[in-house]
N, CA, C and O atoms as a CHARMM CRD file, in Angstrom:
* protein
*
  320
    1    1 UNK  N    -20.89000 -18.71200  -3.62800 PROA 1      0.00000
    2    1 UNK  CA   -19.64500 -18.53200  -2.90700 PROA 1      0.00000
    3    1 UNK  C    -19.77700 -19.18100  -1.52400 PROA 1      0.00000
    4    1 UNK  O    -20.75200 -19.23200  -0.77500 PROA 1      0.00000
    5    2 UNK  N    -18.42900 -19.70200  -1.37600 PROA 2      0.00000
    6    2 UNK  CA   -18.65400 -20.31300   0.05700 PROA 2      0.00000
    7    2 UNK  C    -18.55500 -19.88200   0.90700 PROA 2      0.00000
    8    2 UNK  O    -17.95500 -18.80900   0.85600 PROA 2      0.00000
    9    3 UNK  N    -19.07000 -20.37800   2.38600 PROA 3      0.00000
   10    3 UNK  CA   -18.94700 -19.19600   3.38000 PROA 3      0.00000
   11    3 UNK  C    -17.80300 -18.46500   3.56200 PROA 3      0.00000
   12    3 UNK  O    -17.74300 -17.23600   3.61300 PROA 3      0.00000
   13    4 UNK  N    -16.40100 -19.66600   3.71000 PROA 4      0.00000
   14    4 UNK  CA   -15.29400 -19.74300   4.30600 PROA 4      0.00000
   15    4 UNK  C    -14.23100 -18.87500   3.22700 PROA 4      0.00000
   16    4 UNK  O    -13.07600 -18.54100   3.49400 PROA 4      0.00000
   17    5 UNK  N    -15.06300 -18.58600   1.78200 PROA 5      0.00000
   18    5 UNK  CA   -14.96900 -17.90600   1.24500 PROA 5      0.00000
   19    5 UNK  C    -14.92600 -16.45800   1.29300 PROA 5      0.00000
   20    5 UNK  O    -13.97100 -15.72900   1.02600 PROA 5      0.00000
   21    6 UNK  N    -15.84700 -16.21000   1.59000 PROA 6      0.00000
   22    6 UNK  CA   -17.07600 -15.28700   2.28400 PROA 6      0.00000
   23    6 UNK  C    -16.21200 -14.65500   3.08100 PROA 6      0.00000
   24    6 UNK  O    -15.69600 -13.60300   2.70500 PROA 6      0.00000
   25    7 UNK  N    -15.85300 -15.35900   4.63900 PROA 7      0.00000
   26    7 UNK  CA   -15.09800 -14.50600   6.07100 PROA 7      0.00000
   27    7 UNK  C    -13.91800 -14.27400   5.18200 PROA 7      0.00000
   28    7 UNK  O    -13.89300 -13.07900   4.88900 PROA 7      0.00000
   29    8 UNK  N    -12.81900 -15.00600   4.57300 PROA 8      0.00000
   30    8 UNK  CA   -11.27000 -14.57500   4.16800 PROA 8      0.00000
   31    8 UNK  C    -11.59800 -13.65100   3.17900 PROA 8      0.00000
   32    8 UNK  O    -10.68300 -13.42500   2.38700 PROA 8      0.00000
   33    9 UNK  N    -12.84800 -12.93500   2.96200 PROA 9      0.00000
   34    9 UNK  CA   -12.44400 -12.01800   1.44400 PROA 9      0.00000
   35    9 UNK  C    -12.98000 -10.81500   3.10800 PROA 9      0.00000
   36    9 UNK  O    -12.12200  -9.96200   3.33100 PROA 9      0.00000
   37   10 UNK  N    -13.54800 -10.79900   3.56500 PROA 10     0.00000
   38   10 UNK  CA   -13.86200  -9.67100   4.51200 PROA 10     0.00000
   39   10 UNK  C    -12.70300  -9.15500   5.70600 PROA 10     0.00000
   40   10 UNK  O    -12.40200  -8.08500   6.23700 PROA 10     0.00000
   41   11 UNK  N    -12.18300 -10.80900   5.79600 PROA 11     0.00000
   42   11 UNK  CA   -11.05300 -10.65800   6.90200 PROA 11     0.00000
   43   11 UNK  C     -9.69600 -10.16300   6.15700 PROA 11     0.00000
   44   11 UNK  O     -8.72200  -9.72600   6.77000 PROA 11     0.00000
   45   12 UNK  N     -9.77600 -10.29900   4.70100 PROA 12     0.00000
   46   12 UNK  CA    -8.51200  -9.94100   4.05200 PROA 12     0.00000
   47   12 UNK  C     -8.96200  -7.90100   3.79100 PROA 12     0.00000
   48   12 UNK  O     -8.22500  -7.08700   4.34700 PROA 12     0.00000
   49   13 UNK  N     -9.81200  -7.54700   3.18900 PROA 13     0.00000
   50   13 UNK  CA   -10.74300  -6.18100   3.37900 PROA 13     0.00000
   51   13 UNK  C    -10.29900  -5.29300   4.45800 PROA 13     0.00000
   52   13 UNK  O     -9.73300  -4.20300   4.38300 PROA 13     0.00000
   53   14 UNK  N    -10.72900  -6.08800   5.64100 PROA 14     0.00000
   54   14 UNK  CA   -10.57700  -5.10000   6.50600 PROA 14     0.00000
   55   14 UNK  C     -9.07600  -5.27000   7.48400 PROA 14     0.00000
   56   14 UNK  O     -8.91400  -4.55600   8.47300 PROA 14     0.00000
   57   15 UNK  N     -8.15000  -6.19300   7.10000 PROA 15     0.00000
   58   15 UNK  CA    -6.62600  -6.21000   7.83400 PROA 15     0.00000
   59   15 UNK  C     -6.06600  -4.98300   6.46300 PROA 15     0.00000
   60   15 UNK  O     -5.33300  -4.02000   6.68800 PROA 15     0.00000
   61   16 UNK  N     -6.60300  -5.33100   5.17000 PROA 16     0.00000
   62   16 UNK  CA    -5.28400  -4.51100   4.21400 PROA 16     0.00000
   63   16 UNK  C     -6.03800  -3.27600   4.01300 PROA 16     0.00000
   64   16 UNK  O     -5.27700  -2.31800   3.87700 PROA 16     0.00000
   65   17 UNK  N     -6.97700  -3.04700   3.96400 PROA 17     0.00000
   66   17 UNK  CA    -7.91800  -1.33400   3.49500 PROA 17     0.00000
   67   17 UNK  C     -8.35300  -0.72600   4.62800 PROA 17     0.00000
   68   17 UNK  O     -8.58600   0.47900   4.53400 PROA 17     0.00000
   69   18 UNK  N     -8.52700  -1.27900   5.72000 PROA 18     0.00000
   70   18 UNK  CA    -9.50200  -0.63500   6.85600 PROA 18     0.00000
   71   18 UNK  C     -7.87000  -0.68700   8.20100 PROA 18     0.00000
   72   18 UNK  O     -7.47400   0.18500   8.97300 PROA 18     0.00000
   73   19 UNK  N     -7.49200  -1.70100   8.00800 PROA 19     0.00000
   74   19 UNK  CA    -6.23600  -1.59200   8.90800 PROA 19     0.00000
   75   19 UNK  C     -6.73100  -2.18100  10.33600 PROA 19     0.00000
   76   19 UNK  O     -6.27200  -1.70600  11.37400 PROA 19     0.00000
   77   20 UNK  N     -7.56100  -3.09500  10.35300 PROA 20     0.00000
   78   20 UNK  CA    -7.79500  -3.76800  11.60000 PROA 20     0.00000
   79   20 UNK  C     -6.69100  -4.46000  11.69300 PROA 20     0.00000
   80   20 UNK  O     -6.09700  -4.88500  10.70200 PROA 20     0.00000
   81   21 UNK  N     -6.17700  -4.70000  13.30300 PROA 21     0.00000
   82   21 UNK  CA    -4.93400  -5.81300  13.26200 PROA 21     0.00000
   83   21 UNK  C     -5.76100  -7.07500  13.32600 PROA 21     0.00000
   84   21 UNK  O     -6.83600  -7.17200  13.91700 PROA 21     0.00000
   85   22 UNK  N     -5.06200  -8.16300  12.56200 PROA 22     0.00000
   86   22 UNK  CA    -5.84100  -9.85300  12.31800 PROA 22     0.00000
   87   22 UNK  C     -6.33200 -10.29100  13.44400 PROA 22     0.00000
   88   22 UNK  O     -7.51200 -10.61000  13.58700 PROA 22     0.00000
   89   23 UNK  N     -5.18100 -10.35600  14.61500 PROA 23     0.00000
   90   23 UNK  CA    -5.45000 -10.87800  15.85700 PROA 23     0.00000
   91   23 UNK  C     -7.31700 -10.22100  16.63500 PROA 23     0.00000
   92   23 UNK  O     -8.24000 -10.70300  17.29100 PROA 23     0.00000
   93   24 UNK  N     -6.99500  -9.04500  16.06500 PROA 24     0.00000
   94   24 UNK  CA    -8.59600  -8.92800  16.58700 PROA 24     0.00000
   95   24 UNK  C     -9.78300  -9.55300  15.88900 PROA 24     0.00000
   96   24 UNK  O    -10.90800  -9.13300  16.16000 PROA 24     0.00000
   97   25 UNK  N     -9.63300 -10.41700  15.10900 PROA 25     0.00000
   98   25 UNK  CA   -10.66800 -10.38900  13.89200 PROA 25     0.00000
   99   25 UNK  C    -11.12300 -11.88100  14.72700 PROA 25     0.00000
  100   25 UNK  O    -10.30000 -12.68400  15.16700 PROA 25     0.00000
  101   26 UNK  N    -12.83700 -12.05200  14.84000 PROA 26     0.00000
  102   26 UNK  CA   -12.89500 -13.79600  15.22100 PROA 26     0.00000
  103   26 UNK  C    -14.45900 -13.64700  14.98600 PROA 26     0.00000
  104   26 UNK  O    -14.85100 -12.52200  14.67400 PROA 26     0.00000
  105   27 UNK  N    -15.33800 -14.61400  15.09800 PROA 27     0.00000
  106   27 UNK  CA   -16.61900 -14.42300  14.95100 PROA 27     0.00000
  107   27 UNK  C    -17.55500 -13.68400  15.52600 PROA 27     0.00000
  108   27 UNK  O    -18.53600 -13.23800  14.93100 PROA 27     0.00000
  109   28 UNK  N    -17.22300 -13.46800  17.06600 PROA 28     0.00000
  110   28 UNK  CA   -17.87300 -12.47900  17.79700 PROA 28     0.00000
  111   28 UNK  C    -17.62300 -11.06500  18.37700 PROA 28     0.00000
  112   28 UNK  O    -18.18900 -10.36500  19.21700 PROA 28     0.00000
  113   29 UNK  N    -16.13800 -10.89500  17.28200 PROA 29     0.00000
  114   29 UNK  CA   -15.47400  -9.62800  17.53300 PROA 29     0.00000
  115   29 UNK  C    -16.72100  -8.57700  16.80200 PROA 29     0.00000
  116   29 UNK  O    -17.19400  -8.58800  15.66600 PROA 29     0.00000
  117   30 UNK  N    -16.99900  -7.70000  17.98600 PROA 30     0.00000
  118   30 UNK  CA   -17.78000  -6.73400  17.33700 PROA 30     0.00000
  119   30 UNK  C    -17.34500  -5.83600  16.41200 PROA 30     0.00000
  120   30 UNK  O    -16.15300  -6.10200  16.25500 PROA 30     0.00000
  121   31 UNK  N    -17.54900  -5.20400  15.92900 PROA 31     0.00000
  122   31 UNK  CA   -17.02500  -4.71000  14.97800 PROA 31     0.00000
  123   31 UNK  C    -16.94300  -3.08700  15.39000 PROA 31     0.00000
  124   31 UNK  O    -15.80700  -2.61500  15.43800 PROA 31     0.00000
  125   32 UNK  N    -17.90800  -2.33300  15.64700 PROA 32     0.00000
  126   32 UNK  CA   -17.51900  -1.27800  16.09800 PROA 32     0.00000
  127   32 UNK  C    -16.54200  -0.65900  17.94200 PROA 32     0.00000
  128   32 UNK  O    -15.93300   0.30900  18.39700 PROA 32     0.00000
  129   33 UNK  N    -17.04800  -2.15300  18.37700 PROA 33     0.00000
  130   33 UNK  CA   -16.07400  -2.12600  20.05900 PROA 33     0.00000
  131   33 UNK  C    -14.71100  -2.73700  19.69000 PROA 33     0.00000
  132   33 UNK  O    -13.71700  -2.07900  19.99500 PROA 33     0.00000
  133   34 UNK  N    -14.58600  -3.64800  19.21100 PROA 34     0.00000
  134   34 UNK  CA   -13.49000  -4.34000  18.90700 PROA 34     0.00000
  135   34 UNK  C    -12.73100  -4.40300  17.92800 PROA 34     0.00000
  136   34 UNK  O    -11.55400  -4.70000  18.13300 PROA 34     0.00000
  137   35 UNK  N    -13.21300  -4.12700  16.52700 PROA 35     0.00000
  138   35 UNK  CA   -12.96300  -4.00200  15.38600 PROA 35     0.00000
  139   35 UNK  C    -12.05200  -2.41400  15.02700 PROA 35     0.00000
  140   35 UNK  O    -11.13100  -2.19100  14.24200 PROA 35     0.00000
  141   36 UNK  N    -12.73300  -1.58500  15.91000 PROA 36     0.00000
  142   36 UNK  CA   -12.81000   0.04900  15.87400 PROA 36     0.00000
  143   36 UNK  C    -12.94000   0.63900  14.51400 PROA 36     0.00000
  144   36 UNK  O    -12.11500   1.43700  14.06900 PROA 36     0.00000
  145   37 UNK  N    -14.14800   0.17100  13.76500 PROA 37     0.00000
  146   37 UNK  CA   -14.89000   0.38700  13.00700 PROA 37     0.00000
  147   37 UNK  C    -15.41400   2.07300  12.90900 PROA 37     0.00000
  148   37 UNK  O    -16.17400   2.39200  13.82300 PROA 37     0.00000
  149   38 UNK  N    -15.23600   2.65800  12.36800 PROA 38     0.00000
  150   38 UNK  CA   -16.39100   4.05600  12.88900 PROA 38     0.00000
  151   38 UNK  C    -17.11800   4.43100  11.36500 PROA 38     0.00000
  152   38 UNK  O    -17.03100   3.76600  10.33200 PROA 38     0.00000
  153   39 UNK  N    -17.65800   5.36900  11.52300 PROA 39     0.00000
  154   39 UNK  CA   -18.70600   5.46800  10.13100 PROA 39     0.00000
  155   39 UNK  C    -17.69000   5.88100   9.28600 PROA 39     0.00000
  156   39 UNK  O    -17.61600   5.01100   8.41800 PROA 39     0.00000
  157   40 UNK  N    -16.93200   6.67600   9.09100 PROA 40     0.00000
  158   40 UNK  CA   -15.79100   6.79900   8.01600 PROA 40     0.00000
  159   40 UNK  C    -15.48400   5.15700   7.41000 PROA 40     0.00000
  160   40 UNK  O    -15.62500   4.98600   6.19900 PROA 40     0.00000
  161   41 UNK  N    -15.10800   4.09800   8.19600 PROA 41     0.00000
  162   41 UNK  CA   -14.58800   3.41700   7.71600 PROA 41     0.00000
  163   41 UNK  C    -15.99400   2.44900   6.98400 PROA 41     0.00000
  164   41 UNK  O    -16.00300   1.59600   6.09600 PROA 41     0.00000
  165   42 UNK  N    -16.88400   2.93400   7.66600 PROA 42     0.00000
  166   42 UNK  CA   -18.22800   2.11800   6.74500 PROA 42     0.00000
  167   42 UNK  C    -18.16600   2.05200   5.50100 PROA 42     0.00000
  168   42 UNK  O    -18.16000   1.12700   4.68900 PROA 42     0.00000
  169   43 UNK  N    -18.08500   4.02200   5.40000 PROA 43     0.00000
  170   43 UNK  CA   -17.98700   4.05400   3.87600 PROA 43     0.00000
  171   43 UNK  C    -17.45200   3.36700   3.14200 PROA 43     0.00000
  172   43 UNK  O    -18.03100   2.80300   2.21300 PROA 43     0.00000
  173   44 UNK  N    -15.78600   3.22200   3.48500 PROA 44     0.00000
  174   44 UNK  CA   -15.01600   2.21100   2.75300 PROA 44     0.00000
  175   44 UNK  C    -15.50400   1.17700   2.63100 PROA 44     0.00000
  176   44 UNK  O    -15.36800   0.63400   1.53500 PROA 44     0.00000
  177   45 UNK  N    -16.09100   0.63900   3.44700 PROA 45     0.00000
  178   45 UNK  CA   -16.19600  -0.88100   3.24600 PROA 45     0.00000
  179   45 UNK  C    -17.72400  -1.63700   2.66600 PROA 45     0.00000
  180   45 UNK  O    -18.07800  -2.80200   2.48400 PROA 45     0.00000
  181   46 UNK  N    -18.65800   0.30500   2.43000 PROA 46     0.00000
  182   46 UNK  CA   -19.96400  -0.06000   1.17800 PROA 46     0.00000
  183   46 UNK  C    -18.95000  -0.11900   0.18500 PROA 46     0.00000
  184   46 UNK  O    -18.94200  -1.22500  -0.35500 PROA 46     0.00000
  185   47 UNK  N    -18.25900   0.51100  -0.17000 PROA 47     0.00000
  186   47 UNK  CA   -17.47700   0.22500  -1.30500 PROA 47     0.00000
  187   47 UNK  C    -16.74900  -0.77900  -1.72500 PROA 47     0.00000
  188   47 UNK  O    -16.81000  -1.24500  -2.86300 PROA 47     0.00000
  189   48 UNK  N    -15.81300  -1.27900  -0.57100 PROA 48     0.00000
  190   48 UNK  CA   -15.54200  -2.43500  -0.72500 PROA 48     0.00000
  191   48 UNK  C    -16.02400  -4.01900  -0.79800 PROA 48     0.00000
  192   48 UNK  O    -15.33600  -4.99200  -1.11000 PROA 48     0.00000
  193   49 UNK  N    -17.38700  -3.97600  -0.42300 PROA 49     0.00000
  194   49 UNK  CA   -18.32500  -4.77900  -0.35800 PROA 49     0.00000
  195   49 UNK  C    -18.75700  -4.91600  -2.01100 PROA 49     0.00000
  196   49 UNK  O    -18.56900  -5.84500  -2.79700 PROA 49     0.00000
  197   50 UNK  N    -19.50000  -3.42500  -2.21500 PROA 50     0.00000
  198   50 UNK  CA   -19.90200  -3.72100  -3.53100 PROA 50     0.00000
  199   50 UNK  C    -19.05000  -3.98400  -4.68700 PROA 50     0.00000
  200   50 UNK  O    -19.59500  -4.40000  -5.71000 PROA 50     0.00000
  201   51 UNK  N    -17.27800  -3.72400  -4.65800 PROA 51     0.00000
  202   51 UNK  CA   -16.04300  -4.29700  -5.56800 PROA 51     0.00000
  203   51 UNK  C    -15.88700  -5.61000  -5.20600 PROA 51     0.00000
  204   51 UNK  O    -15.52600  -6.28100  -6.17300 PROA 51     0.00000
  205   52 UNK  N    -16.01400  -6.23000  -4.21700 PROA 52     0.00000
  206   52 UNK  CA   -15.63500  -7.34300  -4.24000 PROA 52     0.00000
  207   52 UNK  C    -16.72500  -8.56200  -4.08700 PROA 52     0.00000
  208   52 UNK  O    -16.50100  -9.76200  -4.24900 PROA 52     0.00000
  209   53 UNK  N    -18.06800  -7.88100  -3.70100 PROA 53     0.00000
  210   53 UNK  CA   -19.31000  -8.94600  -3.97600 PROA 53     0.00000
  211   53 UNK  C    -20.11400  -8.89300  -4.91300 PROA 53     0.00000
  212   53 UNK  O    -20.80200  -9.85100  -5.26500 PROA 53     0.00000
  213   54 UNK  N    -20.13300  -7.53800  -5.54300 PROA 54     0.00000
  214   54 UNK  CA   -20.77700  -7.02800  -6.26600 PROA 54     0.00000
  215   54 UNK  C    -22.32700  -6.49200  -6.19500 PROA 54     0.00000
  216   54 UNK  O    -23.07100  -6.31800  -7.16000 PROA 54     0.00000
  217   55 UNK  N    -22.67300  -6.24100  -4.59100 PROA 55     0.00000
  218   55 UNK  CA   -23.75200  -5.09100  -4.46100 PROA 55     0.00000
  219   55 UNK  C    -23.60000  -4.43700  -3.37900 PROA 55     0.00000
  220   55 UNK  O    -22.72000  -4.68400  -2.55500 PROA 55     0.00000
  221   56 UNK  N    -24.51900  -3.46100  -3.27200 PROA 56     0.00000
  222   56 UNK  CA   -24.48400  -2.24800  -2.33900 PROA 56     0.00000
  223   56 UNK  C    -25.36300  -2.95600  -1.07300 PROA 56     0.00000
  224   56 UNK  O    -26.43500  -3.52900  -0.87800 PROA 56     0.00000
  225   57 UNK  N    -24.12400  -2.50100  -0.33900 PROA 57     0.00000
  226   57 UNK  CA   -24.62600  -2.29000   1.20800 PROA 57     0.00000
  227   57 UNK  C    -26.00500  -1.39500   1.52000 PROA 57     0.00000
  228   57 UNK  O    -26.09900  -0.19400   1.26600 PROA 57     0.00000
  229   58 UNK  N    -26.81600  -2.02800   1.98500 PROA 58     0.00000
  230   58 UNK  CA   -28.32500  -1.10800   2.24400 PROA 58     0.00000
  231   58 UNK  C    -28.28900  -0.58300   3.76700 PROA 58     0.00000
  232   58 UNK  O    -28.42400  -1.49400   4.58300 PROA 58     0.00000
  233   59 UNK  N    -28.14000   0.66300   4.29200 PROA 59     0.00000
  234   59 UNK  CA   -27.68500   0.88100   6.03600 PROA 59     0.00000
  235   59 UNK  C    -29.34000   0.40700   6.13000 PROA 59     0.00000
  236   59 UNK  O    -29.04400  -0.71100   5.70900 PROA 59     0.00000
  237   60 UNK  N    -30.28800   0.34300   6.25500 PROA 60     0.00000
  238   60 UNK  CA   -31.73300  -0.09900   6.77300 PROA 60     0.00000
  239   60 UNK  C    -31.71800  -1.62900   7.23000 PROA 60     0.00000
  240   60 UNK  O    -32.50400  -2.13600   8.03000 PROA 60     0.00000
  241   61 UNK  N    -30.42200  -2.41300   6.40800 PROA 61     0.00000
  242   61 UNK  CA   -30.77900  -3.56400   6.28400 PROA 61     0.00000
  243   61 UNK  C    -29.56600  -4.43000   7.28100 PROA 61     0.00000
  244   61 UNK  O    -29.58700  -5.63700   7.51900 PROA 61     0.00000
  245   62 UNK  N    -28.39900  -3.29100   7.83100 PROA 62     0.00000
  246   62 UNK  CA   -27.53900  -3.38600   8.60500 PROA 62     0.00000
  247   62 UNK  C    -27.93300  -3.27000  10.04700 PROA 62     0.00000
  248   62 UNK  O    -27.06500  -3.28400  10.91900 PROA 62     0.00000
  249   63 UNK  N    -29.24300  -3.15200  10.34100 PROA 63     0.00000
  250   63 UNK  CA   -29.55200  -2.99100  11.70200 PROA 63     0.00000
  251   63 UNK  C    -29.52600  -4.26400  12.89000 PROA 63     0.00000
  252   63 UNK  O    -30.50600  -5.00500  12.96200 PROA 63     0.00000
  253   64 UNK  N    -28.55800  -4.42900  13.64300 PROA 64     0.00000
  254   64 UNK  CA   -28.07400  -5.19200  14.40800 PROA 64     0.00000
  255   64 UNK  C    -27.22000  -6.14000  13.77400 PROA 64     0.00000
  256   64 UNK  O    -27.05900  -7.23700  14.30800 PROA 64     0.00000
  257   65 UNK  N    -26.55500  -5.80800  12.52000 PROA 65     0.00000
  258   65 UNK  CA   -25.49200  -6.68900  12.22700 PROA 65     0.00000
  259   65 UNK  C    -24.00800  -5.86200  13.14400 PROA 65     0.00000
  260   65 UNK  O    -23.45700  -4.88000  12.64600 PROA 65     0.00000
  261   66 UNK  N    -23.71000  -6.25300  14.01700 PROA 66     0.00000
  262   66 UNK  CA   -22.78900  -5.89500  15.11800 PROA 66     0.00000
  263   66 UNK  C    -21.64900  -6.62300  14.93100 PROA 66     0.00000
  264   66 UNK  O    -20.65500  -5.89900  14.87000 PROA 66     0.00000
  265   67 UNK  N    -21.36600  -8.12900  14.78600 PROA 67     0.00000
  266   67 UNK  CA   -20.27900  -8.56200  14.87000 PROA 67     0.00000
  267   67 UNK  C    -20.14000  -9.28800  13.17500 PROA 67     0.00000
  268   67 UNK  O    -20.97100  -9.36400  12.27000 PROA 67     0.00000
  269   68 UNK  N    -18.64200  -9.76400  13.27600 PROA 68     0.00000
  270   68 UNK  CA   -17.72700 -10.00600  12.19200 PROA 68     0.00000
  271   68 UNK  C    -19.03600 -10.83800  11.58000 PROA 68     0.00000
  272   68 UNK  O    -19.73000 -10.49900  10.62200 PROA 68     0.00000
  273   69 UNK  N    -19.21800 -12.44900  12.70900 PROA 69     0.00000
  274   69 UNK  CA   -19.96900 -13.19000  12.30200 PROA 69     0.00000
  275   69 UNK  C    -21.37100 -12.69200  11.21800 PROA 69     0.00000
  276   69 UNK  O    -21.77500 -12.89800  10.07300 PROA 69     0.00000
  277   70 UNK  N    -21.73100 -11.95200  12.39800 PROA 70     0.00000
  278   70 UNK  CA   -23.03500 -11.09100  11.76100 PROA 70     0.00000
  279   70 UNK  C    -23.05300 -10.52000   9.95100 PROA 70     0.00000
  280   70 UNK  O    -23.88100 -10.80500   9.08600 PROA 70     0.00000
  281   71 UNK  N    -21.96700  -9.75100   9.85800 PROA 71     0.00000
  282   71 UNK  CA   -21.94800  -8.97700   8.35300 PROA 71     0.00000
  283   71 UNK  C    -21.52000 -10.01700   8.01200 PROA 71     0.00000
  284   71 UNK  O    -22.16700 -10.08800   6.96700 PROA 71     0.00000
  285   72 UNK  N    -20.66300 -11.35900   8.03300 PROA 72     0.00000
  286   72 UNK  CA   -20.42500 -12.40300   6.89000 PROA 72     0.00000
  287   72 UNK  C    -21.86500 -13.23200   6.85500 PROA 72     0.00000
  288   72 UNK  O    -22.13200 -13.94000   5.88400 PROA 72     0.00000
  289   73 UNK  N    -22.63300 -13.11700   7.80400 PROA 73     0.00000
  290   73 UNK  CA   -24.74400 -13.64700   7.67900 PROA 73     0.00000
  291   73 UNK  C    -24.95400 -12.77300   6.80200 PROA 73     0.00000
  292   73 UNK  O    -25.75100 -13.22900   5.98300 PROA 73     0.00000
  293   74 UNK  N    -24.63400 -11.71500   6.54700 PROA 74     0.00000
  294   74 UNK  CA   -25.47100 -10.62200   5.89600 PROA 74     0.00000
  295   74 UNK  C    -25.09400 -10.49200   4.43600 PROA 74     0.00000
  296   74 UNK  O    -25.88500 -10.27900   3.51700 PROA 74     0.00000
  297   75 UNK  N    -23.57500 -10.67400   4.32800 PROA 75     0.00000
  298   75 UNK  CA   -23.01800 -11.02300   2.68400 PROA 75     0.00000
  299   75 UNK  C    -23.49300 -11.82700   2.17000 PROA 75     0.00000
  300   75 UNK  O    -23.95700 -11.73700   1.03300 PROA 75     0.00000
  301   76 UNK  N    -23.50500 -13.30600   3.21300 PROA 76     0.00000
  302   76 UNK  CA   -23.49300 -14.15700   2.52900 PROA 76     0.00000
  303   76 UNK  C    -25.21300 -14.50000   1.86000 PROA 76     0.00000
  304   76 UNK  O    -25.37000 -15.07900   0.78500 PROA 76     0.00000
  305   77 UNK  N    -26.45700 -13.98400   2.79300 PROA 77     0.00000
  306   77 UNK  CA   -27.22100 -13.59900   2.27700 PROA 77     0.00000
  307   77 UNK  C    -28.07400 -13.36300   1.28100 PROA 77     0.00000
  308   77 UNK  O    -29.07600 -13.90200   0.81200 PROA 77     0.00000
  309   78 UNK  N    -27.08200 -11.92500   0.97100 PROA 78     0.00000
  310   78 UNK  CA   -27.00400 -11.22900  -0.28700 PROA 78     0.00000
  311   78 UNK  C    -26.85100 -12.05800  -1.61200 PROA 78     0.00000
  312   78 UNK  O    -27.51100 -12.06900  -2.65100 PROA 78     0.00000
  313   79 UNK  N    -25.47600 -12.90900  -1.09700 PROA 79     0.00000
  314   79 UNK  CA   -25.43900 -13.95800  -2.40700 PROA 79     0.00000
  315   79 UNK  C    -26.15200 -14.89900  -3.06400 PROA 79     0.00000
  316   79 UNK  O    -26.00500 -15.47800  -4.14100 PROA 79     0.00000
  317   80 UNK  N    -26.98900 -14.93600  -2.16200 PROA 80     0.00000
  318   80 UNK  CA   -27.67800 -15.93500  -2.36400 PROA 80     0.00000
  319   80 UNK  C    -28.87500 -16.18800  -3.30900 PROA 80     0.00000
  320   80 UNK  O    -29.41500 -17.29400  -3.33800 PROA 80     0.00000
């Protein structure tokens, strides 16, 4: 999967299920300052991660993934 792939399936995720407004969404938007991310909405989005990439989010392996940029490094990753 391609990257650019990759950001529009996360940026589409979290504007329609998580309810971020778009305008906040960019590569270095953090995600829990800017994003307003909180652990409730994590949950959703191990879930939504693993429906739409097809594996589970590991929290051990999330440590300093902070911004947008960051978790689409970390999907894309995974895919690999």
């Amino acid at each position: 999967m391609e990257r650019k792939e990759i950001e529009e399936k996360v940026k589409q995720f979290l504007i329609e299920d998580i309810e971020v407004d778009e305008e906040k969404i960019f590569p270095d938007a953090r995600l829990k300052d800017d994003l307003g991310i909180d652990s409730l909405d994590f949950v959703d989005i191990v879930v939504l991660v693993n429906d739409k990439f097809g594996f589970k989010i590991k929290q051990e392996e999330m440590i300093g993934v902070d911004t947008f940029s960051k978790f689409c490094d970390y999907i894309e990753t995974k895919l690999k």
